[in-house]
C-alpha positions as CSV (number, residue, x, y, z in Angstrom):
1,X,107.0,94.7,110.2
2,X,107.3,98.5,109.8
3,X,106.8,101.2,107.7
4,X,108.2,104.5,107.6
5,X,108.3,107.5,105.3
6,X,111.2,109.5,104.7
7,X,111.0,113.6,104.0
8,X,113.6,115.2,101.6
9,X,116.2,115.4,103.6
10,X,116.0,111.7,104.7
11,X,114.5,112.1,108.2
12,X,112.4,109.0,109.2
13,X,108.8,108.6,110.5
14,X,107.2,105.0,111.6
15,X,103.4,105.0,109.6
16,X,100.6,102.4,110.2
17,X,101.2,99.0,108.1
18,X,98.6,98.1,105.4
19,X,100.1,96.0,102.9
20,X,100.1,93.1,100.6
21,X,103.9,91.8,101.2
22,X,105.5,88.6,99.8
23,X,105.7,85.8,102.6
24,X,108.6,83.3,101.7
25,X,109.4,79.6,103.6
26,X,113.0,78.4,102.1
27,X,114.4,74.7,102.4
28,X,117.9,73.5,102.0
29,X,119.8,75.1,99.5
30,X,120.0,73.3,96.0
31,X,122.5,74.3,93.2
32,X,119.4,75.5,91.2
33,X,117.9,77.3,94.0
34,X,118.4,81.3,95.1
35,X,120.8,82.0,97.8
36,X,118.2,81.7,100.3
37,X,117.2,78.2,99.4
38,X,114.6,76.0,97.6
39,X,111.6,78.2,97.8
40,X,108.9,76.2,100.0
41,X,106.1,78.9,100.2
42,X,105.8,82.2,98.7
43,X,102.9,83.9,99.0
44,X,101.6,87.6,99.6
45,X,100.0,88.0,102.8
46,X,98.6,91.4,104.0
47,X,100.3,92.6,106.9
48,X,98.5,95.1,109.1
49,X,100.3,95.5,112.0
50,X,104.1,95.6,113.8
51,X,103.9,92.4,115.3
52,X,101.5,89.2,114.2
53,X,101.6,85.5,113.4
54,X,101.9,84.2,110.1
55,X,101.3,80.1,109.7
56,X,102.5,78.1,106.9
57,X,102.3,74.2,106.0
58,X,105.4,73.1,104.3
59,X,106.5,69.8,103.4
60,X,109.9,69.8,104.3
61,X,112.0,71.0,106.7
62,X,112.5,75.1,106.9
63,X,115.5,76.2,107.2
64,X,114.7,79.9,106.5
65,X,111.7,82.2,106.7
66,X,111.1,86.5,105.2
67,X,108.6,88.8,104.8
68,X,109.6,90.3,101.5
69,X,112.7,88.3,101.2
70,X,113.1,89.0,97.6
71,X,113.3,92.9,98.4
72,X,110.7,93.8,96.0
73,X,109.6,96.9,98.8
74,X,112.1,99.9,99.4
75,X,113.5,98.6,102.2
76,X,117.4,100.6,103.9
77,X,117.7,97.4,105.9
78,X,116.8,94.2,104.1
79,X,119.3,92.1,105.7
80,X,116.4,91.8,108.4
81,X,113.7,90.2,106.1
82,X,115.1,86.9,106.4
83,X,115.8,84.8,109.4
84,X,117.1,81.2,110.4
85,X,113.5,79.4,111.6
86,X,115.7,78.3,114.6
87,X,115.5,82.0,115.3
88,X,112.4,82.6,114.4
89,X,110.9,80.4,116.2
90,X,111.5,82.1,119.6
């Protein structure tokens, strides 16, 4: 995870992490579900720094896991906040 802050003319500088962000495990996809799939976890974690461990028990099988997956955070990339957990779990 990252933060940055942008100026007024959109320039872009990386700031220390300190927040409360929305952590998100997503099973198979259900017609009732969101896109991303049945929601299996969702819970706000506070993130401190770039790169950490998060650990979840779910009872099914993941198929998806996001930090802020919902985009609730100004984000200029949020295709990233959501990964496959086969590639996640590299």
């Amino acid at each position: 995870a990252h933060k940055f802050r942008a100026d007024g003319q959109g320039q872009e500088t990386e700031i220390p992490i300190d927040e409360w962000v929305d952590v998100a495990v997503f099973g198979e996809e259900t017609d009732d579900s969101p896109e991303e799939g049945r929601v299996l976890f969702l819970e706000k974690r506070r993130v401190s720094a770039a790169e950490g461990v998060i650990e979840m028990v779910v009872d099914e099988e993941p198929q998806r896991v996001g930090i802020d997956p919902f985009n609730k955070l100004i984000d200029r990339n949020p295709g990233n906040n959501l990964v496959r957990v086969s590639e996640a779990d590299g």
